[in-house]
C-alpha positions as CSV (number, residue, x, y, z in Angstrom):
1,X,0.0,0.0,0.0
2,X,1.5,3.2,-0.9
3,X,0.3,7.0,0.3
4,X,-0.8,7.6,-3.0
5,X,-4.3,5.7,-2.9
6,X,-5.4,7.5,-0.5
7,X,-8.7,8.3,0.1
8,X,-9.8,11.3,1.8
9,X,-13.7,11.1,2.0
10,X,-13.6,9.5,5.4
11,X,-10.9,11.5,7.6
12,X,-8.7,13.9,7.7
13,X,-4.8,12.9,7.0
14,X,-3.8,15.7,9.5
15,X,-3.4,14.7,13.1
16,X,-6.1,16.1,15.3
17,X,-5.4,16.9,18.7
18,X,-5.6,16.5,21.4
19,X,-4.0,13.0,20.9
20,X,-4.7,9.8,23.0
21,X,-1.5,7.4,23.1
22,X,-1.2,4.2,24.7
23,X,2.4,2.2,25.0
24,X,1.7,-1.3,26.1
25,X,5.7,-2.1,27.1
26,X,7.8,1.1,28.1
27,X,11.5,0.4,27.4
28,X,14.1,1.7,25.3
29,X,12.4,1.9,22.3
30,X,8.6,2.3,23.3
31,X,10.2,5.0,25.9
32,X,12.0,6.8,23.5
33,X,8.7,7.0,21.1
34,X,7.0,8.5,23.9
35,X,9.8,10.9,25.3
36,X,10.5,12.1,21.4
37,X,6.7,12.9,21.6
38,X,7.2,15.1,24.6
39,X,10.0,16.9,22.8
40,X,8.1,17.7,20.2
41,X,5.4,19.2,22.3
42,X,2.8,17.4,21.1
43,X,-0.6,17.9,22.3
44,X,-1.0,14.0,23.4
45,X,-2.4,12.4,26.5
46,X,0.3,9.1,27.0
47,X,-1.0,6.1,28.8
48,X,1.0,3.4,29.4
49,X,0.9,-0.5,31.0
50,X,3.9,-2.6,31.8
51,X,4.7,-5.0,34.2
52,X,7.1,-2.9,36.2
53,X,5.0,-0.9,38.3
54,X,8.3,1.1,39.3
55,X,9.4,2.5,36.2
56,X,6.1,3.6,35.1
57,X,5.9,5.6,38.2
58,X,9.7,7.0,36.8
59,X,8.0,7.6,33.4
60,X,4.8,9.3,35.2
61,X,7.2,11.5,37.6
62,X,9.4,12.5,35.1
63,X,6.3,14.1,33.2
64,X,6.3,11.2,30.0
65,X,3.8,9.4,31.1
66,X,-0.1,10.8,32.0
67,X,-1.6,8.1,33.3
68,X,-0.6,4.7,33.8
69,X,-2.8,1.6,32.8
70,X,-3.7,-1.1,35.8
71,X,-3.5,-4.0,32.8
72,X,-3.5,-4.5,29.3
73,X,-7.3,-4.5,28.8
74,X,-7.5,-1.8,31.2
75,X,-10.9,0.5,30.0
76,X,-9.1,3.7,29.4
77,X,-7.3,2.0,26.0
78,X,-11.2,2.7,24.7
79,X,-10.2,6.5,24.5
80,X,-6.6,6.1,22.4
81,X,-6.5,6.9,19.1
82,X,-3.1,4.9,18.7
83,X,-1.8,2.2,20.9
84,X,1.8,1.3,20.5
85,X,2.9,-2.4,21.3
86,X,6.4,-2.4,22.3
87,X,6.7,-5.8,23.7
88,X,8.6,-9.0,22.4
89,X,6.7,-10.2,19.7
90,X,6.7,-13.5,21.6
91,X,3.6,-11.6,23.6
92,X,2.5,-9.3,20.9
93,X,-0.4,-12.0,20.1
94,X,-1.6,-12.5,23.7
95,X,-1.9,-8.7,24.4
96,X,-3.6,-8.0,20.9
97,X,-6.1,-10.0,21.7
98,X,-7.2,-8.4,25.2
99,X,-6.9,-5.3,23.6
100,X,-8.7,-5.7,20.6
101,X,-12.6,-5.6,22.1
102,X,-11.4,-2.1,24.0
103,X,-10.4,-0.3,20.9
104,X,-12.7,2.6,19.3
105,X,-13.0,2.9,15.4
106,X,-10.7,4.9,13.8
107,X,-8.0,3.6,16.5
108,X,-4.4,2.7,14.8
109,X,-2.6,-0.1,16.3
110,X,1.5,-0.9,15.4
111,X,4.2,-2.2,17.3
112,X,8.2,-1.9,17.1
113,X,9.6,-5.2,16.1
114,X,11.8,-5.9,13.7
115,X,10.6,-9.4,12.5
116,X,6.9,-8.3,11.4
117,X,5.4,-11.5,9.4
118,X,4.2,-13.0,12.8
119,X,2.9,-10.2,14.3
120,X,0.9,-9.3,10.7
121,X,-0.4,-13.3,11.0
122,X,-1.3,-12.8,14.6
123,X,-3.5,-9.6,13.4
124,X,-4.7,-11.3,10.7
125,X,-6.1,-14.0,13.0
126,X,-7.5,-11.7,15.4
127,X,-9.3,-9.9,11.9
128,X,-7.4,-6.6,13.0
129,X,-6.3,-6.7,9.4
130,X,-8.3,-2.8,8.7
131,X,-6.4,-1.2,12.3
132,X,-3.3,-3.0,12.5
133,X,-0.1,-1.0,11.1
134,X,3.8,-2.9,11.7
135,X,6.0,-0.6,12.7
136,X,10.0,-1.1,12.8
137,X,12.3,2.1,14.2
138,X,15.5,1.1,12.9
139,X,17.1,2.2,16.5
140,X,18.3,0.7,19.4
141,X,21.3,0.3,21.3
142,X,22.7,-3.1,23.3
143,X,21.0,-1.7,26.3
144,X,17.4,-2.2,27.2
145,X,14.9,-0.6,29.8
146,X,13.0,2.6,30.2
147,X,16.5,3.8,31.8
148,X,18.2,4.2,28.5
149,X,15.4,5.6,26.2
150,X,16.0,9.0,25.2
151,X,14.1,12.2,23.2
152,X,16.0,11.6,20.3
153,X,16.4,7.9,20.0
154,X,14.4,7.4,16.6
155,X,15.8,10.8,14.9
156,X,17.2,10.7,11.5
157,X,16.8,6.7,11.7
158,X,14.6,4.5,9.5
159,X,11.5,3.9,10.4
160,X,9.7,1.4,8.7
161,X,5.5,0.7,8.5
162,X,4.1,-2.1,7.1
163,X,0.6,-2.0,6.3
164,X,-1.5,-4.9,6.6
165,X,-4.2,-5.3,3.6
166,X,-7.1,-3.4,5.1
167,X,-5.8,-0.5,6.2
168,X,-7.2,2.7,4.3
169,X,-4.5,4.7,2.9
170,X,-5.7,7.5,5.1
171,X,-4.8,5.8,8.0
172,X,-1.3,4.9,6.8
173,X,-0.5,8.6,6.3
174,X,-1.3,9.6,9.7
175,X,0.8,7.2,11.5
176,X,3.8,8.3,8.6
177,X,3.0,12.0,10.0
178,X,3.2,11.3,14.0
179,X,6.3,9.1,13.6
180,X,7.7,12.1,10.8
181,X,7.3,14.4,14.2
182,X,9.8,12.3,15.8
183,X,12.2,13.1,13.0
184,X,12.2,9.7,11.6
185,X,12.7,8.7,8.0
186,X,9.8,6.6,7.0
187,X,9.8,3.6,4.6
188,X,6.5,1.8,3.9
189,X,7.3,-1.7,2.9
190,X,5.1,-4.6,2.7
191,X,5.8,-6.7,5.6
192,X,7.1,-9.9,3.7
193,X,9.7,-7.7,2.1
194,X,10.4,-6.1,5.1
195,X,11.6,-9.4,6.9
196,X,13.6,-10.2,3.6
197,X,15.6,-7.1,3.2
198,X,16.5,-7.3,7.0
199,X,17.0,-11.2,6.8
200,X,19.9,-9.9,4.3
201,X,21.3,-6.5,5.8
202,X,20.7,-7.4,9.4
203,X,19.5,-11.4,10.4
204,X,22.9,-13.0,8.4
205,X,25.3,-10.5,9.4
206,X,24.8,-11.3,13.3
207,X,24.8,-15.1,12.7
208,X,28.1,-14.4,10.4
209,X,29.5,-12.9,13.3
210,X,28.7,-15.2,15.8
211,X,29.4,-18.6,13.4
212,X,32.8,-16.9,13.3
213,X,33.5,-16.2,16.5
214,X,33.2,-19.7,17.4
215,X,35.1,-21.1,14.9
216,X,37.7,-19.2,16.2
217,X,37.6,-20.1,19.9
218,X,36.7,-24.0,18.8
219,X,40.3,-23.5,16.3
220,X,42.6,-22.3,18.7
221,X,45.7,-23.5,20.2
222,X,45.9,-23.9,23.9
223,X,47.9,-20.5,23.9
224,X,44.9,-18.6,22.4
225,X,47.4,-17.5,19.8
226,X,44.3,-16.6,17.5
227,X,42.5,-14.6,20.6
228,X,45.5,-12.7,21.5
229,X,46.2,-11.5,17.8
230,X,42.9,-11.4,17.4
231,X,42.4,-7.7,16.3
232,X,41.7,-5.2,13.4
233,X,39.5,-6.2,11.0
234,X,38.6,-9.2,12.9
235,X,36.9,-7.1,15.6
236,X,35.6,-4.9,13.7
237,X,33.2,-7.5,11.7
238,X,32.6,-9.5,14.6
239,X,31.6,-6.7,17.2
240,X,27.8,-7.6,16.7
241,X,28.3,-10.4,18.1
242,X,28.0,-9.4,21.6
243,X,24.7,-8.9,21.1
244,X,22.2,-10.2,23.3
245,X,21.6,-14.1,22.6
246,X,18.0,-14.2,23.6
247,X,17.0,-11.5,21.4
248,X,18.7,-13.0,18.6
249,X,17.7,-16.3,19.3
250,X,14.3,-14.8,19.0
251,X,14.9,-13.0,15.7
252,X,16.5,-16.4,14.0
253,X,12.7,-17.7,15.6
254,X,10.6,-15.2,14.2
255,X,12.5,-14.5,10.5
256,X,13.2,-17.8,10.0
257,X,11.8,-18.4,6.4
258,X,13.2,-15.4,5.5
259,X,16.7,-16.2,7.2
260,X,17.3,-19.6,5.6
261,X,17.0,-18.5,2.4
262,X,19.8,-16.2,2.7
263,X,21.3,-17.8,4.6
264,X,21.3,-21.3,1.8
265,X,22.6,-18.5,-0.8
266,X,25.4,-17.5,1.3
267,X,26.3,-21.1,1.9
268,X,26.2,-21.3,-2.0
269,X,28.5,-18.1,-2.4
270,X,30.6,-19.5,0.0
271,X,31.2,-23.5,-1.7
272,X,31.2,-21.6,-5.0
273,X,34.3,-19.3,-3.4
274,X,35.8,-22.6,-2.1
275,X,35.6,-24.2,-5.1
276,X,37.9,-21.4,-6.6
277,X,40.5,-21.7,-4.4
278,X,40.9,-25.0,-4.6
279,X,41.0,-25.3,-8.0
280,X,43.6,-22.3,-7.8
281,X,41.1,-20.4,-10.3
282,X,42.3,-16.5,-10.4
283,X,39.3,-14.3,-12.1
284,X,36.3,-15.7,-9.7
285,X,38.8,-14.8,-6.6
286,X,39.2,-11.3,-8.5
287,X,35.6,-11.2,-9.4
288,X,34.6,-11.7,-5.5
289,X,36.5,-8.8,-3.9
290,X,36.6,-6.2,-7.1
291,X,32.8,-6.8,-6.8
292,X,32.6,-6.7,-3.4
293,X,35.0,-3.5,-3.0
294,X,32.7,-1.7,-5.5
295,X,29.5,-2.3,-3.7
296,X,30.6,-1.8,-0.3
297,X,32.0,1.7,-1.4
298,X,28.6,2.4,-2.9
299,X,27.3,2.2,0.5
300,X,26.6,5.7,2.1
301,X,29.1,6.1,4.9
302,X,31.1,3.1,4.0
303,X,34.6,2.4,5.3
304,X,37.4,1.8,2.8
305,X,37.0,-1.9,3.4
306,X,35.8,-4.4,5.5
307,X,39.0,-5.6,6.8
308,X,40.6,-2.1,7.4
309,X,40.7,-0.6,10.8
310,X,38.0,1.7,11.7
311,X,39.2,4.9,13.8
312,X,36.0,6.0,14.6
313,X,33.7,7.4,17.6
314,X,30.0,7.7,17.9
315,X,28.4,10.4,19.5
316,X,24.8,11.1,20.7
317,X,23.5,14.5,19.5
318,X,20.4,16.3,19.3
319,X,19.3,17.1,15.4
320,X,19.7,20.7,16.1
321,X,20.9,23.6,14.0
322,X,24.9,23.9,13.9
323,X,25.2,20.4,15.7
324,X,27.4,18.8,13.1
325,X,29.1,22.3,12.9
326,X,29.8,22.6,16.2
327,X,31.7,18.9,16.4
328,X,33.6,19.6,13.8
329,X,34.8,23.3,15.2
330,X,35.6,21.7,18.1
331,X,37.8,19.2,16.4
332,X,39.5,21.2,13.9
333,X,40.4,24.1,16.7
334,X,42.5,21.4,18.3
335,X,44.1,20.5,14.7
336,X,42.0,16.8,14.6
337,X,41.6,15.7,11.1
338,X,38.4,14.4,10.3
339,X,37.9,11.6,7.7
340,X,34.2,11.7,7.5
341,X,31.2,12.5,9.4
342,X,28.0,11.4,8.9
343,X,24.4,10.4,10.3
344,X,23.5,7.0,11.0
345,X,19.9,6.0,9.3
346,X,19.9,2.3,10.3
347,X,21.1,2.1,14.1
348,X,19.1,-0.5,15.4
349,X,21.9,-2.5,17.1
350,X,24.2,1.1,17.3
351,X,25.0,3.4,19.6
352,X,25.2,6.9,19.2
353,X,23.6,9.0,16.2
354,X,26.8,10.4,14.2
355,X,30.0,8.5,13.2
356,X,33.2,10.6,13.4
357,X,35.9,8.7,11.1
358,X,39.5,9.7,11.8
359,X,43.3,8.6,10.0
360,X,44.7,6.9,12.8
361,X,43.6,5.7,16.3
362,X,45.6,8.6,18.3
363,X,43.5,11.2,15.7
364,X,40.3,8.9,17.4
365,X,41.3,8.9,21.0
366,X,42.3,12.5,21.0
367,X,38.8,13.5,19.4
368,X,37.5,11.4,22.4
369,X,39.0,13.4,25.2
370,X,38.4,16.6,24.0
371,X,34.7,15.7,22.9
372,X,34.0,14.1,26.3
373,X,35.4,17.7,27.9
374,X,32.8,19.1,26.2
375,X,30.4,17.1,27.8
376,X,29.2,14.9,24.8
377,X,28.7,11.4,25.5
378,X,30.8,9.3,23.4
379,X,30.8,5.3,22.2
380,X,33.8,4.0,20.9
381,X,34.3,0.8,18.9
């Protein structure tokens, strides 16, 4: 479904306020939705139900939160005009149903997953199929809880809705505009091709890493000769994998259609590479990196190749005017050549919002200090 069918004989695209929004699940993500909505100023009454009664009363104190829901079917979901389900998706179907005989017509219901063709069966099911709207911010960090959600979490990332069959086109366009006030890119993909694309540029990459890893440990000597060399471009490409394992266990649970396809092509790439070097056969090997080089380089942002070192910090900054300027006045004032610089769309399993590339790692560590001095809170990789 695309914005361009829309219909406008039975509501307005515009969002009318005041605004009734209910997060079922406040953590980092569903947090940060709802703090980037107070940023903005929105005028939105925020409900919200989880099963820590102690943070809610954080997220209530702290002036995010309104009013906070005794239980998921809790009567007052009758009055939203969007409820948010930021739980695993493992729950997502129990807590649809109990909510689906409390919501009002005209009420828009998405989530924040990033595996979406179970959730879009579960809505199916449920014949939620004309109100039910996936939603994926491409954001995150490897911390979790209403404790690390900020105001700015989703800004100037994807954010990705997918549609389900039913759903007017008017409806579509006014969940694109409230998550456009966060200052979110937004993508509308159908939720098949969704789980494909991040099967691909997401799903593989973290088993990759992981499968790697553990071919390392299980080939080492009884020195740890591999582990104690073990640097460079070998960390760099296998840094995801200190993700969390339950989540990803999840993910290869959820996406896994989607996951072994890929994942059977890579095994082909990877025989069909084998095959060449065993046979000693020159133009494939040529073929695989030239190839490789080129698209890689294509990529916005992209390092000068995989297996370089990466002298580079992330910092977390507010989208505001002369942000970017400001870094980079900072930097050049104390003669710190900067490589490149550049938002981060796609930062699901990231922290910080703008990579700072430098030469060398003292170019890196020096940016650090003085950075961290003034009072910028830094990641480093």
């Amino acid at each position: 479904m695309t914005t361009s069918n829309m219909t406008t004989n039975n509501a307005s695209t515009s969002l009318t306020t005041p605004l009734h929004v209910a997060f079922i699940g406040l953590g980092l993500i569903g947090g940060s939705i709802a703090k980037g909505f107070r940023r903005q100023k929105l005028d939105m009454h925020i409900y919200a139900y989880a099963r820590h009664r102690e943070m809610l009363e954080i997220a209530r104190a702290d002036g995010t939160v309104n009013e906070i829901l005794d239980s998921v079917d809790d009567e007052r979901l009758r009055l939203c005009d969007y409820i948010f389900l930021c739980t695993p998706v493992a729950d997502a179907a129990r807590y649809m149903e109990q909510i689906k005989p409390l919501m009002k017509p005209g009420c828009i219901l998405t989530d924040v997953g990033s595996t979406k063709t179970e959730i879009h069966r579960a809505a199916h099911a449920l014949e939620l199929d004309h109100c039910f709207i996936g939603g994926h911010p491409m954001a995150g960090s490897e911390k979790s809880g209403y404790a690390y959600a900020t105001d700015h979490l989703v800004e100037n990332a994807y954010y990705v809705l997918t549609p389900s069959v039913d759903v007017p086109a008017y409806q579509v366009e006014k969940l694109q505009q409230l998550v456009s006030a966060l200052g979110s890119i937004v993508l509308v993909l159908d939720h098949d091709k969704h789980d494909y694309v991040v099967a691909a540029i997401s799903h593989l990459p973290h088993i990759i890493a992981s499968s790697l890893v553990n071919l390392v440990r299980d080939s080492d000597d009884e020195n740890h000769t591999m582990k104690t060399v073990a640097a460079g471009g070998f960390k760099d490409i296998t840094r995801i994998a200190s993700a969390s394992p339950v989540m990803w266990q999840q993910v290869c649970l959820t996406n896994g259609t989607h996951i072994s396809s890929v994942l059977q092509d890579y095994i082909a790439s990877l025989n069909k590479t084998l095959a060449s070097i065993q046979a000693q056969d020159e133009e494939p090997l040529y073929q695989l990196f030239d190839e490789a080089r080129d698209y890689r380089d294509s990529i916005p942002t992209a390092s000068m190749g995989p297996l370089k070192k990466d002298y580079s910090i992330y910092c977390d900054i507010v989208d505001e005017s002369g942000a970017i300027a400001t870094i980079a006045t900072i930097l050049a004032t104390h003669q710190i050549n900067i490589k490149n610089i550049g938002i981060i769309h796609n930062r699901e399993f990231e922290e910080g919002v703008l990579k700072v590339a430098f030469y060398d790692q003292a170019s890196a560590d020096a940016a650090a200090e003085w950075l961290t001095r003034f009072q910028y809170k830094l990641y480093k990789r």
